[in-house]
TITIMAR-505060 format. One line per field, with one value per residue (C-alpha): residue in three letters; x, y, z; residue number from 1. Coordinates in pm, 1 decimal. Each point is the difference from the previous one (the first is absolute). Layout:
BEGIN
aa <- Ala,... $
c1 <- X,... $
c2 <- Y,... $
c3 <- Z,... $
i <- NUM,... $
//
This chain:
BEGIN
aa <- Unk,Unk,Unk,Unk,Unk,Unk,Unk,Unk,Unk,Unk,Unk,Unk,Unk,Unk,Unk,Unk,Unk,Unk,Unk,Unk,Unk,Unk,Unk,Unk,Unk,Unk,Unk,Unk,Unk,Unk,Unk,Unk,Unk,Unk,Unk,Unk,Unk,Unk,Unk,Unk,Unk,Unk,Unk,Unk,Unk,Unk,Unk,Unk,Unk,Unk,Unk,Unk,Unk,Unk,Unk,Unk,Unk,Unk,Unk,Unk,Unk,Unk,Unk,Unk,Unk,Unk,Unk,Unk,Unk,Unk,Unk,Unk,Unk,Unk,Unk,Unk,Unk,Unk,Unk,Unk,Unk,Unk,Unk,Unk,Unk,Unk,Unk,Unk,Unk,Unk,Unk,Unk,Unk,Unk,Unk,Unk,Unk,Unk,Unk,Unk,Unk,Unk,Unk,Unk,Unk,Unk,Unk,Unk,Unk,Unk,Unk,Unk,Unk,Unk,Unk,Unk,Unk,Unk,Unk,Unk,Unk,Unk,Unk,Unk,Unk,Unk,Unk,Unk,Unk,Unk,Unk,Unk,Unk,Unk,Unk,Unk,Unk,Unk,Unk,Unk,Unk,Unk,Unk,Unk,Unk,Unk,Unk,Unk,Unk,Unk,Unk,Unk,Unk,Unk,Unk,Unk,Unk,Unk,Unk,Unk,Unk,Unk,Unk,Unk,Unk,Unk,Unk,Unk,Unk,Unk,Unk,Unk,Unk,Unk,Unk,Unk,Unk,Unk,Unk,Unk,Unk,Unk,Unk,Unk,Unk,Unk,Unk,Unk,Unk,Unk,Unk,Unk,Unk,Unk,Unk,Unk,Unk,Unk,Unk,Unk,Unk,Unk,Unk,Unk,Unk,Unk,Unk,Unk,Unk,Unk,Unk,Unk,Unk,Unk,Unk,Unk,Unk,Unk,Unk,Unk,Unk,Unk,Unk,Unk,Unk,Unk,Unk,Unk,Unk,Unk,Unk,Unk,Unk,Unk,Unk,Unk,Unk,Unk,Unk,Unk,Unk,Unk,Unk,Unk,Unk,Unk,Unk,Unk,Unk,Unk,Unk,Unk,Unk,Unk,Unk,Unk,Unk,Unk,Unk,Unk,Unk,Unk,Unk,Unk,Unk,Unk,Unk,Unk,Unk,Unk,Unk,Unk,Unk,Unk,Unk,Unk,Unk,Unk,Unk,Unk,Unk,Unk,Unk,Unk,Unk,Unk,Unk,Unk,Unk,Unk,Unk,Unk,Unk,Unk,Unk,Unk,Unk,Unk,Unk,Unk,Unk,Unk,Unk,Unk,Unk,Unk,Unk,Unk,Unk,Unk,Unk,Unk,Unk,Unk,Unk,Unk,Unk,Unk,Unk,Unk,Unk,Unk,Unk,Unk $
c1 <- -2550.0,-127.4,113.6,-113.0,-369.5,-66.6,-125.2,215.0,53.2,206.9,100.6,16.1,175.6,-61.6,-6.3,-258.5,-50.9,-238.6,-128.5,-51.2,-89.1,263.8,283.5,348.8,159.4,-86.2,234.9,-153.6,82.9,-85.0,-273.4,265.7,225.6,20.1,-177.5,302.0,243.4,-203.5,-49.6,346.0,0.8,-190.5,296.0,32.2,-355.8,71.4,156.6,69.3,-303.4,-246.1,-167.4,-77.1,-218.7,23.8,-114.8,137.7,131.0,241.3,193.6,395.0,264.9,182.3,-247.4,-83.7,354.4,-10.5,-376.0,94.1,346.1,-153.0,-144.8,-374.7,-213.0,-104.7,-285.4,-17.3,-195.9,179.0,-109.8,-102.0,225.9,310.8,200.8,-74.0,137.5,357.7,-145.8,115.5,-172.2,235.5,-244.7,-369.7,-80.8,-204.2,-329.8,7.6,203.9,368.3,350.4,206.0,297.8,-8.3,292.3,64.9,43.8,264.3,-287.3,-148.0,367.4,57.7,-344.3,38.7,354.8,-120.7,-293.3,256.9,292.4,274.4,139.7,186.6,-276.2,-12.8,-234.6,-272.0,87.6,-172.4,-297.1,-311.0,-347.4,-282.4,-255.5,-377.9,-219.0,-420.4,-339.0,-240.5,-325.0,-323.6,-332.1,-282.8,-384.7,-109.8,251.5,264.8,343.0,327.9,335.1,349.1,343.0,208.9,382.2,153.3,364.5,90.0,321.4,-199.1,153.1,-156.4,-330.6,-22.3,-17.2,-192.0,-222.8,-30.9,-380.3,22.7,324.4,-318.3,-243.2,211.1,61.6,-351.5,70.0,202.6,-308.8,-84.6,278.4,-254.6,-261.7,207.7,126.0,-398.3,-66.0,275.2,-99.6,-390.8,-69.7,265.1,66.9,-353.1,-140.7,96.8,183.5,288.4,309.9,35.6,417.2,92.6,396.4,199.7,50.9,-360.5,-153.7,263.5,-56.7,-378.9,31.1,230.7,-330.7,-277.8,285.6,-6.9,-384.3,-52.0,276.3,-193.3,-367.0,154.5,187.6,-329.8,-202.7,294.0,-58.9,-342.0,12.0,269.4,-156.4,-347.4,183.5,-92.5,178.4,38.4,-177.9,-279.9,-12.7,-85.3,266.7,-237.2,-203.2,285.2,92.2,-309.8,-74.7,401.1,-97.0,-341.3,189.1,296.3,-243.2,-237.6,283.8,122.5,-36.4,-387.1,-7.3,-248.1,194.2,329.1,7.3,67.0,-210.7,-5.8,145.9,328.4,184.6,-31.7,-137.5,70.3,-207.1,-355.0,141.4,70.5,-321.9,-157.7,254.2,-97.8,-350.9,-44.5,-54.5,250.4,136.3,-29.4,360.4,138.1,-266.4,53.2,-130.3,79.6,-23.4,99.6,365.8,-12.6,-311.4,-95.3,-38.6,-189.5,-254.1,-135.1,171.1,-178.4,131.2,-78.7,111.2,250.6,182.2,413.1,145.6,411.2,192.3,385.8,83.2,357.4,184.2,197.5,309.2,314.2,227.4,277.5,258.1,186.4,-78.9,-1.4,341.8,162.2 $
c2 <- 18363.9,-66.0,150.6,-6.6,-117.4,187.8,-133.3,-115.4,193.0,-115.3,102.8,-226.3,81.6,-319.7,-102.6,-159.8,-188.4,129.5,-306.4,-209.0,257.3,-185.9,203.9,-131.9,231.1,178.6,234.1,21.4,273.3,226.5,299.2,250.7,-213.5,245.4,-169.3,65.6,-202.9,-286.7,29.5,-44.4,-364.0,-120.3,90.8,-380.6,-87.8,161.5,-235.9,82.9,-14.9,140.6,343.3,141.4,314.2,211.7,316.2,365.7,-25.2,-283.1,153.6,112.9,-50.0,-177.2,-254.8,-26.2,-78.1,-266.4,-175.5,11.3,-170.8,-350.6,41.2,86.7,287.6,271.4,214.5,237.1,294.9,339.2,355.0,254.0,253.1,70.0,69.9,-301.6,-250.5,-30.9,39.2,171.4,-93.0,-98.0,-21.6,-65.6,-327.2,-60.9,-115.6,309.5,-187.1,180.3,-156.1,142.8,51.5,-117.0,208.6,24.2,377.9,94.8,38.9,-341.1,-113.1,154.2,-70.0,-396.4,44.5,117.7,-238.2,-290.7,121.1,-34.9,322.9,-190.0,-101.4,15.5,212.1,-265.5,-64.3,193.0,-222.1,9.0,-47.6,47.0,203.7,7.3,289.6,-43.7,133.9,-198.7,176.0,-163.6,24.1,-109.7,-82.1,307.8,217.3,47.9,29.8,2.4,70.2,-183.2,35.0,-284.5,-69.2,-364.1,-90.6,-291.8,-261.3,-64.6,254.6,-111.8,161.1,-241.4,-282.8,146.4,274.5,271.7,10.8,-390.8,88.2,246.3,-223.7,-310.0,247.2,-24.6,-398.4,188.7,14.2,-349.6,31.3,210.2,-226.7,-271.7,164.5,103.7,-394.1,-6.4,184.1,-18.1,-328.7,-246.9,198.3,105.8,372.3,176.7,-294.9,80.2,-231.9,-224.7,-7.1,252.3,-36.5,110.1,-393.0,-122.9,284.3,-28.8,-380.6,75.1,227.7,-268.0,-247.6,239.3,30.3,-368.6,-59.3,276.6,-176.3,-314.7,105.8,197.5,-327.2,-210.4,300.6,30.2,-369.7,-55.6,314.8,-144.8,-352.7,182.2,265.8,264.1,355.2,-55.6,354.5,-169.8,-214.1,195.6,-54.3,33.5,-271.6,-235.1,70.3,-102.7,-323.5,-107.8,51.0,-192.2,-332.8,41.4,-91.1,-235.8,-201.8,-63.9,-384.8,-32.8,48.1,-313.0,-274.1,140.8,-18.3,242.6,124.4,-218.3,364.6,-53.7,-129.5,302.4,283.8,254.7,-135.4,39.2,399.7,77.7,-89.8,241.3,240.9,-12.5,-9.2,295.7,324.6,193.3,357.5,239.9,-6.4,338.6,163.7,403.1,242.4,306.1,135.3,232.2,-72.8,223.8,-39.6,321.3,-98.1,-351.4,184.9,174.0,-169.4,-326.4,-277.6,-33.4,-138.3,199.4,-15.8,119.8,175.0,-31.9,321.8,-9.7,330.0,161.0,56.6,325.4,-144.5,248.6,-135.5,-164.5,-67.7,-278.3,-367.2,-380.1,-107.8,363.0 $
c3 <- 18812.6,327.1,336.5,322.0,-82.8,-285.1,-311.7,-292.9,-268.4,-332.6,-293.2,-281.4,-373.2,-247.2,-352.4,-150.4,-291.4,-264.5,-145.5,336.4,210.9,212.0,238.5,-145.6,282.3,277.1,256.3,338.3,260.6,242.3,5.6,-44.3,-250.0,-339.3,-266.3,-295.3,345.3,-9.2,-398.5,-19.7,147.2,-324.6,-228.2,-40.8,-81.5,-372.2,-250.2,-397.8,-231.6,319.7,-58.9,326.8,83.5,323.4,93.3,-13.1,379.3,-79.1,-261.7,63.3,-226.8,196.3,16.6,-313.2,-145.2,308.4,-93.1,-372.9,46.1,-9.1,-335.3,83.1,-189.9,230.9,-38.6,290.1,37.9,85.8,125.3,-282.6,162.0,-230.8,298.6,191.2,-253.4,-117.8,-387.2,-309.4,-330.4,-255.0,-238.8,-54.4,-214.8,-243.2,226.9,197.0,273.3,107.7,4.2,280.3,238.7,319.7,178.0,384.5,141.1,246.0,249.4,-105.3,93.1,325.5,125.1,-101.8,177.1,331.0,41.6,-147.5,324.5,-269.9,-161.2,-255.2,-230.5,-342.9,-271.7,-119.6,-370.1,-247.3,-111.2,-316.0,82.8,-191.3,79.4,-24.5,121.8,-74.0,130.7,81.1,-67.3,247.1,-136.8,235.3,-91.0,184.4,-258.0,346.1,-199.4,137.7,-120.1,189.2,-172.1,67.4,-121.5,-11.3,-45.0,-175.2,-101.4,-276.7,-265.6,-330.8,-114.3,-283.5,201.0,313.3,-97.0,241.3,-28.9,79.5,317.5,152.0,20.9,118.5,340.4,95.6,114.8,238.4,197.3,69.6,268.3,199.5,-73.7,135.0,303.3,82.6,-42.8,212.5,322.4,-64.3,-113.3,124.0,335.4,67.0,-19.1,342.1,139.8,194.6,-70.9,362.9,25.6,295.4,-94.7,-328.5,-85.7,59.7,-209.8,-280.4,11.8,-29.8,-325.3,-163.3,46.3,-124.6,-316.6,-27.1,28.6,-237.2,-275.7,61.8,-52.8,-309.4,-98.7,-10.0,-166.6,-283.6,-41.5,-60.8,-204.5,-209.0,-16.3,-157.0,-215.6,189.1,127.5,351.9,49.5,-97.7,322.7,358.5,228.4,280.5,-139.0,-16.8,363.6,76.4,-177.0,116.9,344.4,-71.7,-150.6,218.2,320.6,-285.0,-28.0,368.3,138.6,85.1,398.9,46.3,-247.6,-68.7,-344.2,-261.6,-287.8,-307.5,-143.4,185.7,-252.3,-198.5,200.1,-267.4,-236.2,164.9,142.1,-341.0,-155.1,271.5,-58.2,-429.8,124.8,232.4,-215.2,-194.8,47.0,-238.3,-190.9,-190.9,237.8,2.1,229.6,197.8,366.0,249.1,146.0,338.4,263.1,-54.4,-408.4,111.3,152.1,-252.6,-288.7,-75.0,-190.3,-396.1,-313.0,-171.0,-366.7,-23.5,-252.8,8.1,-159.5,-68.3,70.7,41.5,330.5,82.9,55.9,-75.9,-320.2,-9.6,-290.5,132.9,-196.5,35.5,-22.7,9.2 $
i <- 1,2,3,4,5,6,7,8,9,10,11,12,13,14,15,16,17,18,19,20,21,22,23,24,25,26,27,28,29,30,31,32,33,34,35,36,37,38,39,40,41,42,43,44,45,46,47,48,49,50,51,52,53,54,55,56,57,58,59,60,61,62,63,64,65,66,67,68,69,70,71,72,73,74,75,76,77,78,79,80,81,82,83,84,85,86,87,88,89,90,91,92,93,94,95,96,97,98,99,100,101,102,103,104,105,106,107,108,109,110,111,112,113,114,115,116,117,118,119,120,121,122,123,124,125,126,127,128,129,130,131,132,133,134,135,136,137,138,139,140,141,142,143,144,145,146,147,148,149,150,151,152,153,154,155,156,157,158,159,160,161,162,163,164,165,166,167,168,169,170,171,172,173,174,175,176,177,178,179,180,181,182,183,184,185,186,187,188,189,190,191,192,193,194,195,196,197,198,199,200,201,202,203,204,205,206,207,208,209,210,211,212,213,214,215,216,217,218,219,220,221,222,223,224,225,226,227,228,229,230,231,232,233,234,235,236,237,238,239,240,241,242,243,244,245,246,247,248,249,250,251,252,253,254,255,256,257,258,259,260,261,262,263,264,265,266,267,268,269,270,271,272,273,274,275,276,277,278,279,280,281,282,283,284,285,286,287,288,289,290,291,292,293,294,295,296,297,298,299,300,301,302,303,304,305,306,307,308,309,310,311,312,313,314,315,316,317,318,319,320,321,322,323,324 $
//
């Protein structure tokens, strides 16, 4: 935040809606605010029958006995270190995906204690997960190929009924978040534009309004989508920005008579025909590039094809059941 003239920094920690594209909760605070703190204020934006993804840095048992207590389906992603995750496989099932124990440590304890101030707390119940560990193998058009392991925890504990081959590639969606929060500070803020509030309740007031015009401009774009029968990936949210801030001023009084377009009584009509007309992204699009500066400059952009693996984690054993 700012102080003493120096420009605002924030830190924002929301969850977004898949289908929309819309924010259905945001958390909004300061530069050095820990993203898992301000995580922590969207417990209640999860309700039962929700499946929510998050990345590996948001994962602790504790909260995920709290974000699962309302009934939604979590599908989080986790480190591949065995000794960073509370896991022992009970056993593995019969898609290649593992049932196991989730079962806090003495350490996990006392260091959950300390940062808590109260001595007195109790173990976190023992608690089953499911869990799903896969390669994804990236094959680019110049024959580049690259290898990541990834590991994702789930609520969801029957492979009949959710696949772990079908659990792997559901994660990816994960990333639309990013492509939201890039929409975010690039196209609705404005690339290199400084936010104007020099005081913590200005600039937090300015964030909550680049949430709201973003929800909006997704709103409209999820419409027209919907009223067409279209994915809303297929519509460029830049593009809507634009034609919204072309009919908003279109539709103002006329400066010389006073009168309003002939449009006014439905202005979404004529801004959704633009918005159908204007042309369509490139939906299920796949490609591959460089993720570090030093990879972007030499590492071009090109189409790529994925190949998902189940493979098996290295997770020490454990004998202990459901309902033992």
């Amino acid at each position: 935040m700012p102080e003493d003239g120096t420009k605002p920094k924030i830190r924002i920690v929301a969850h977004l809606q898949a289908g929309t594209r819309r924010w259905k909760a945001a958390a909004v605070g300061g530069y050095h605010d820990g993203e898992n703190a301000l995580a922590d204020e969207l417990e209640d934006s999860l309700s039962e029958g929700m499946i929510n993804l998050a990345d590996r840095g948001f994962f602790s048992m504790s909260r995920w006995i709290r974000f699962s207590r309302a009934g939604a389906h979590l599908l989080w992603r986790v480190k591949n270190s065995a000794r960073s995750v509370p896991f022992k496989t009970i056993r593995t099932l019969a898609d290649g995906s593992e049932l196991v124990l989730l079962r806090e440590s003495s350490a996990m304890l006392g260091t959950r204690r300390r940062d808590a101030g109260d001595k007195t707390l109790p173990r976190l119940p023992d608690t089953f997960a499911r869990l799903v560990s896969f390669t994804v193998l990236s094959r680019a058009g110049s024959g580049r190929m690259k290898t990541t392991a990834i590991r994702v925890l789930t609520t969801l504990l029957d492979p009949g009924l959710y696949p772990a081959g079908e659990l792997a590639a559901l994660y990816a969606r994960r990333w639309q978040v990013e492509t939201a929060f890039l929409h975010l500070k690039k196209t609705v803020r404005g690339p290199r534009r400084v936010l104007r509030g020099r005081s913590v309740t200005l600039v937090r007031q300015e964030a909550w309004a680049l949430l709201l015009v973003h929800n909006m401009i997704a709103a409209i774009a999820a419409q027209a989508a919907s009223s067409a029968g279209l994915d809303p990936d297929a519509l460029s949210f830049t593009a809507v920005l634009s034609l919204v801030r072309f009919h908003a001023t279109a539709d103002s009084c006329c400066k010389h008579c006073g009168k309003r377009p002939a449009s006014a009584d439905d202005p979404l009509a004529p801004l959704t025909t633009a918005i159908l007309a204007h042309p369509r992204d490139r939906t299920g699009r796949r490609r591959t590039s460089g993720r570090t500066p030093a990879e972007r400059r030499n590492w071009r952009t090109e189409e790529a094809t994925y190949t998902i693996t189940i493979v098996r984690s290295n997770l020490p054993k454990t004998d202990t059941c459901p309902g033992s």
